[in-house]
C-alpha positions as CSV (number, residue, x, y, z in Angstrom):
1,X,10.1,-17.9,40.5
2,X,7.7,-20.1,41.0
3,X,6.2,-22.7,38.7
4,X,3.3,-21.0,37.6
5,X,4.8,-17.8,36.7
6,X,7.4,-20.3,34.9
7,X,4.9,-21.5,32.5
8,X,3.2,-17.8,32.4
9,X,6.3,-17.0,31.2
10,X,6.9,-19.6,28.4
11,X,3.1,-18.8,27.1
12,X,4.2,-15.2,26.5
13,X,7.1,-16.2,24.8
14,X,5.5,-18.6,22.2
15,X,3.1,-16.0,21.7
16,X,5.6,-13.4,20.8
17,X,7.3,-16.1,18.3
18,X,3.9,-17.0,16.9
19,X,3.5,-12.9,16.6
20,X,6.7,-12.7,15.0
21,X,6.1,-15.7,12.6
22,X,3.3,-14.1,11.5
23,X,4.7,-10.6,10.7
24,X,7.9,-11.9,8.9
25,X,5.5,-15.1,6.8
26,X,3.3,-11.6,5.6
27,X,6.6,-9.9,4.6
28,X,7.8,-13.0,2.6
29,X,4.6,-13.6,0.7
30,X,4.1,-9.5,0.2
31,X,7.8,-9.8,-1.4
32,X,7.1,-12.8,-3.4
33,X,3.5,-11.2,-4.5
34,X,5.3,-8.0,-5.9
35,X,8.4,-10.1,-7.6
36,X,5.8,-11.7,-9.3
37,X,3.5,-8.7,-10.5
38,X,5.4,-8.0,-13.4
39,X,5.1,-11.3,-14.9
40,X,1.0,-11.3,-14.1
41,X,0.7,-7.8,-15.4
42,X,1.4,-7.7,-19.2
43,X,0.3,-3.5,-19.3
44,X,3.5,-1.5,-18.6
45,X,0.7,1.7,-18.0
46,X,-0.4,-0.2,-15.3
47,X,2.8,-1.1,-13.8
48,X,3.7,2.6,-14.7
49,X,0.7,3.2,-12.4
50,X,1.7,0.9,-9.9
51,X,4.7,2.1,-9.5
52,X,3.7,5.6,-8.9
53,X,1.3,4.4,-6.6
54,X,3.7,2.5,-4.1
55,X,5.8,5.8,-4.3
56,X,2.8,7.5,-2.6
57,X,2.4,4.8,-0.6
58,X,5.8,5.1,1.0
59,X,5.3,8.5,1.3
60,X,1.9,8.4,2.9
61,X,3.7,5.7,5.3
62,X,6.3,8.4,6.1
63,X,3.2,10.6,7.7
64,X,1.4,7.7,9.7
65,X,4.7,7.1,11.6
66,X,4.1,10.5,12.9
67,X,0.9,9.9,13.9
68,X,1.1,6.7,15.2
69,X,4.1,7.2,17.2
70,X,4.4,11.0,18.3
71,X,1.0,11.7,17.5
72,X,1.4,14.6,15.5
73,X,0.6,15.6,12.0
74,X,2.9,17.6,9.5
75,X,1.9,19.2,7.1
76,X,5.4,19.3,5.0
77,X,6.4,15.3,4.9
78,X,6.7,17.0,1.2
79,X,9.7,19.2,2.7
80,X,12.0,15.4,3.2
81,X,10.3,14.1,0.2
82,X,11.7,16.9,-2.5
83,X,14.9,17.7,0.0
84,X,16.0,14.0,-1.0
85,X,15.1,14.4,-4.6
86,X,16.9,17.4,-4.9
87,X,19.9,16.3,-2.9
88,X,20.4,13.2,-5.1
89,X,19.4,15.4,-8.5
90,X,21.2,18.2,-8.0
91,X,24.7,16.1,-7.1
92,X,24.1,13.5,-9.7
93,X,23.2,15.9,-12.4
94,X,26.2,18.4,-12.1
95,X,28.4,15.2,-11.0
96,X,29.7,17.2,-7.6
97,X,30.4,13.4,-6.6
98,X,29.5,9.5,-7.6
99,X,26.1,8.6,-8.0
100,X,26.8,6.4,-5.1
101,X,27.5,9.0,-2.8
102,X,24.9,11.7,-4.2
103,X,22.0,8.9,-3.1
104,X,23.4,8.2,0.4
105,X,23.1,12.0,0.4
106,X,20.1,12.0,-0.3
107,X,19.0,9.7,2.6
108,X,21.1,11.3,5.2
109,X,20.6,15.0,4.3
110,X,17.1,14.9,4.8
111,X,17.5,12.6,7.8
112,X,19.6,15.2,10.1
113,X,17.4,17.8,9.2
114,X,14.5,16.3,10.3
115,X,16.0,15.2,13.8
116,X,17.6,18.8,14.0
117,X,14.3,20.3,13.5
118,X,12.8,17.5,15.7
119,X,14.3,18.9,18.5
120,X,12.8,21.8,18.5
121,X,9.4,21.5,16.9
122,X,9.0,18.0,18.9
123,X,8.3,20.7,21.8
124,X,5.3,22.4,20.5
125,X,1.5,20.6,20.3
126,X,-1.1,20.8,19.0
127,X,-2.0,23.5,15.4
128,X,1.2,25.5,16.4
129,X,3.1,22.4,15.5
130,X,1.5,21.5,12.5
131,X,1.5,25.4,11.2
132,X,5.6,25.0,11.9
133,X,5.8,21.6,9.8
134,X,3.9,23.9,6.7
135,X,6.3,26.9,7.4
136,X,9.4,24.7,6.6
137,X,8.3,22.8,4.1
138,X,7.1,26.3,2.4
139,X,10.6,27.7,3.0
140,X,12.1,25.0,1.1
141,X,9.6,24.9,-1.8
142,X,10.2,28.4,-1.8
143,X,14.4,28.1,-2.3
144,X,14.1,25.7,-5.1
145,X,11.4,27.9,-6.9
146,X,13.2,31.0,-7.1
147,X,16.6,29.9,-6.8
148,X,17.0,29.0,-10.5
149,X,20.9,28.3,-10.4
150,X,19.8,25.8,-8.0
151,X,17.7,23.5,-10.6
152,X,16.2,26.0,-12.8
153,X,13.8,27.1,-10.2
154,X,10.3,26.5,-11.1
155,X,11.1,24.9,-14.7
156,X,12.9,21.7,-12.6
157,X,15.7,20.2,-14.1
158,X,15.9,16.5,-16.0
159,X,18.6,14.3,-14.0
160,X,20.7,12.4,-16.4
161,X,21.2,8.8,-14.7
162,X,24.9,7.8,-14.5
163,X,25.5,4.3,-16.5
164,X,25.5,2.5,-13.2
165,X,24.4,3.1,-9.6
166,X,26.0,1.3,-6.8
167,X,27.1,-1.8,-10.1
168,X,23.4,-1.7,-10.9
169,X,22.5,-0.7,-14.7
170,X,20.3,2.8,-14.7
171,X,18.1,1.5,-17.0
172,X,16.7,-0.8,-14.2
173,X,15.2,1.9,-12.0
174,X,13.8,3.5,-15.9
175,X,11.9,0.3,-16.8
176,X,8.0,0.4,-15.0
177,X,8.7,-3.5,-14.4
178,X,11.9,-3.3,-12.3
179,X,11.5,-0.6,-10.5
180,X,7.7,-1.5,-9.2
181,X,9.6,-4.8,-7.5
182,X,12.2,-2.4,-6.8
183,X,9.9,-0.1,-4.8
184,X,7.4,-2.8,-3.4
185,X,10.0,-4.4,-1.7
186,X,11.6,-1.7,-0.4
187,X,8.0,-0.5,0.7
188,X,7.7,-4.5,2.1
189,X,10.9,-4.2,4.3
190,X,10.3,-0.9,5.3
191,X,6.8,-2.2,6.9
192,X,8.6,-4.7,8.4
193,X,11.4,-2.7,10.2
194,X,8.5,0.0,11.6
195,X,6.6,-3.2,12.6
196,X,9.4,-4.5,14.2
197,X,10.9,-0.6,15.8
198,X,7.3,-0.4,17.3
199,X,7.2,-3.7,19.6
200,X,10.8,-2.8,20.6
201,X,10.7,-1.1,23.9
202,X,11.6,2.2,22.0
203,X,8.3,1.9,20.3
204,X,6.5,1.6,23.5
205,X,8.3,3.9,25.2
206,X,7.6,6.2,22.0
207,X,3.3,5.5,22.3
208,X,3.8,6.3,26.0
209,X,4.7,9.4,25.2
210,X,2.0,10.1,22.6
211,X,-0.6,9.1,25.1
212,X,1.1,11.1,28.3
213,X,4.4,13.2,27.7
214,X,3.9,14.7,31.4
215,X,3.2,11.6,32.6
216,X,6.5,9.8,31.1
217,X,9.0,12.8,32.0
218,X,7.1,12.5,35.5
219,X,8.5,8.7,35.9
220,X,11.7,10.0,34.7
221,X,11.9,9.3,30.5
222,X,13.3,12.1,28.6
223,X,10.4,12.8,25.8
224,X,12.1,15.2,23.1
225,X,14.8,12.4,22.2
226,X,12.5,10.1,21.2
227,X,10.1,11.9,19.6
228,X,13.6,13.5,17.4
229,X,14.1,10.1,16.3
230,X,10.8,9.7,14.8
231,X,10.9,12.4,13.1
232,X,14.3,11.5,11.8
233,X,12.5,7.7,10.7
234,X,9.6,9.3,9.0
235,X,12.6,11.8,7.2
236,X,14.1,8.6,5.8
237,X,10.8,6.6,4.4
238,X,10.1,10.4,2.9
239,X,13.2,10.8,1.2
240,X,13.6,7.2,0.0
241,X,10.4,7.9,-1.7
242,X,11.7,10.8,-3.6
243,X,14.9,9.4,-4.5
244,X,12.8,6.8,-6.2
245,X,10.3,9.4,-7.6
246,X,13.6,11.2,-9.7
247,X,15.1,7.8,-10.2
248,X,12.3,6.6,-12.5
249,X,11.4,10.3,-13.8
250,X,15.0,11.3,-14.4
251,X,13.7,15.1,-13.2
252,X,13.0,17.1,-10.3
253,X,10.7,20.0,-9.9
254,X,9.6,22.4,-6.7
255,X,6.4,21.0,-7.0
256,X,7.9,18.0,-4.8
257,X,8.0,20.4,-2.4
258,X,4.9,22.0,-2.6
259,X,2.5,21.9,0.6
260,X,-0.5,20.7,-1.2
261,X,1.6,17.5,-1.8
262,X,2.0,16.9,1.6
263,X,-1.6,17.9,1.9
264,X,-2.7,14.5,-0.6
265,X,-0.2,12.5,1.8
266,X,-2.0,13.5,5.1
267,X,-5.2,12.9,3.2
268,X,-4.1,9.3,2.2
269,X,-2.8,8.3,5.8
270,X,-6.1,9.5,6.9
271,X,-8.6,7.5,4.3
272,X,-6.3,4.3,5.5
273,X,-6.1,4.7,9.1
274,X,-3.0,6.6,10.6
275,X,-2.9,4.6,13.7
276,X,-2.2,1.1,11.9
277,X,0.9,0.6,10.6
278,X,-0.3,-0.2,7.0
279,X,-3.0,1.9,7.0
280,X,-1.4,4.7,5.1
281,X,-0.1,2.9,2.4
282,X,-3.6,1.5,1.8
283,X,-5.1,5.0,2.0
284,X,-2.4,5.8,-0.8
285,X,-3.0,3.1,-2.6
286,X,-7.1,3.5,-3.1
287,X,-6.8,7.2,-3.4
288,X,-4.3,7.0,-5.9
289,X,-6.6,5.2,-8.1
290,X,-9.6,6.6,-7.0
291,X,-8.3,10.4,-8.3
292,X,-7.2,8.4,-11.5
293,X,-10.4,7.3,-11.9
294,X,-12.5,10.7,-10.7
295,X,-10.7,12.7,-13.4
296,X,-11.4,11.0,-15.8
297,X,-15.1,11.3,-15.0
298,X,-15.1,15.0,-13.8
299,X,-12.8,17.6,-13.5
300,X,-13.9,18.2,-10.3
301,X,-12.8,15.5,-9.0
302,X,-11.0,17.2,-6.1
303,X,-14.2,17.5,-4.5
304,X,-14.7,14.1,-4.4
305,X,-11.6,13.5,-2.4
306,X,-12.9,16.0,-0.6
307,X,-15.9,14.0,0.6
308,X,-14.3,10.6,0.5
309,X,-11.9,12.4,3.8
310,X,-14.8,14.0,5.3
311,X,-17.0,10.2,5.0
312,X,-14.1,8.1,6.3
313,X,-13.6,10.4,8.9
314,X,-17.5,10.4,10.0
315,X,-18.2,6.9,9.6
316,X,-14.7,5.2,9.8
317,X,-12.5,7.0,12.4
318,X,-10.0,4.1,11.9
319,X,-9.8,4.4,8.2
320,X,-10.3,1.4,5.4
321,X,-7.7,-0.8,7.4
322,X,-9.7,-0.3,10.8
323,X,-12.8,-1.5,8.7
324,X,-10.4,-4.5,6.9
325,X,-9.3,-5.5,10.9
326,X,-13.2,-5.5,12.0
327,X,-14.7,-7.3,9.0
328,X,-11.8,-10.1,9.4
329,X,-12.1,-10.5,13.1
330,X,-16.2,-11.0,12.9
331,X,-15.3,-13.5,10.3
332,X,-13.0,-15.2,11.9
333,X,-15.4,-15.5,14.9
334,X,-18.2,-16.5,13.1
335,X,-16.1,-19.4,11.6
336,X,-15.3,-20.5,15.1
337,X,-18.9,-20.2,16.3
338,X,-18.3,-17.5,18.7
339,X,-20.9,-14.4,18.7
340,X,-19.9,-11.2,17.4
């Protein structure tokens, strides 16, 4: 090796320290931000709110990994979301086993399935794919509707929390303070991880594939495994999110199911940006409060949401984070005195 490559070298690894540095000094002050929002915020509706709202965001997150790694859209991310809920409700409620058990259940269940159903569906492009992603999540909704032995089909059940969950009092993930650290910084790590997953050479290998699946089997990567895994990932975020949902609800319903609530959590990824990381759980985050705030005004406030997608999609094809990233690079450039 010769001496320039030598120092080409050592240049690329400072800046992939300096990248790293950033990403984990943004995880530590997002983590010390959300420890602290309970003692800023003296409203427990708003951390109620709050709360709520970084549940959608993790969901939301769940469908942007889709999109920004296998480029594909689902339209049932609610099928992992309510499959985890109802895993962890069902076994907690009629005490089939521990607590501790019934919530690793609830991650794994919906975990397999998805990488299962990955294998197959990975296959398939385009509308057919998305129309398969409804059809299970529809199939599901449709077991715990009618199935009322299940969870009293269509009435839900109330889960009774156990005294402690893994040594951890229940009443922690019932109070609107805890469980919004609780959440956010399980939201924070979870960013972090997929930040991390996606500058691993099984991210790149995974946006190869997005951009060219011919092209990578033609150079000799297998495409269906990785693409599996993703869908296995986005399973996970999904069904943490609904474990927390019934967590600090104490009740499940097939309404977690439902398609229209994997409908609100494509629209969400799409209003942020799908194609950045956090751009999903930004979408969730202004939607959530911009619905809260439409219907109060209107009761037809669906219609706004309706326009806000069709807007960001005409005028901001990268979503409010894309916009975020564009005003705060012309900044930054006009504070060093370049041109835009």
């Amino acid at each position: 090796m010769s001496i320039g490559e030598s120092q080409l070298g050592g240049v690329g690894v400072r800046m992939a320290q300096q990248r790293y540095s950033w990403i984990f000094g943004l995880a530590a002050l997002a983590l010390v931000l959300g420890i602290a929002a309970p003692h800023l915020i003296a409203s427990l509706l708003w951390m109620s709110l709050l709360t709520q709202a970084v549940v959608d965001m993790m969901l939301a997150t769940s469908v942007g990994i889709l999109v920004r790694q296998n480029g594909r859209i689902s339209f049932g991310q609610a099928a992992f979301f309510g499959l985890g809920a109802y895993t962890f409700g069902v076994i907690a409620a009629r005490e089939i086993a521990s607590p501790e058990l019934a919530l690793l259940a609830g991650l794994v269940l919906p975990t397999v399935v998805a990488f299962l159903l990955g294998l197959v569906i990975a296959r398939i492009p385009g509308v057919a794919h998305a129309m398969l992603t409804l059809a299970v999540g529809q199939a599901l909704y449709e077991v715990a509707f009618k199935w009322r032995a299940l969870a009293n089909g269509d009435d839900g059940m109330s889960v009774r929390m156990p005294d402690t969950i893994f040594g951890i009092d229940s009443d922690v993930f019932q109070s609107p303070a805890t469980m919004l650290v609780i959440c956010w910084s399980l939201l924070v790590l979870m960013l972090l991880a997929l930040s991390l997953m996606a500058r691993s050479p099984f991210g790149q290998l995974t946006e190869v594939i997005r951009e060219n699946d011919e092209r990578a089997r033609f150079i000799g990567y297998g495409t269906t495994l990785p693409r599996a895994i993703i869908y296995g990932v986005s399973a996970f975020i999904a069904a943490t999110a609904g474990i927390l949902q019934t967590l600090y609800d104490g009740y499940i319903s097939p309404q977690m199911l439902h398609w229209s609530a994997s409908g609100m959590a494509m629209i969400m990824a799409i209003v942020g940006g799908p194609r950045i990381l956090w751009g999903p759980a930004l979408g969730a985050f202004v939607l959530f409060f911009f619905k809260d705030i439409a219907g109060d005004a209107t009761e037809y406030w669906p219609a706004l949401v309706g326009g806000t997608l069709i807007a960001v999609t005409l005028f901001l094809p990268e979503g409010f984070a894309g916009l975020i990233i564009r005003l705060t690079s012309r900044a930054v450039r006009r504070i060093k005195g370049e041109r835009p």
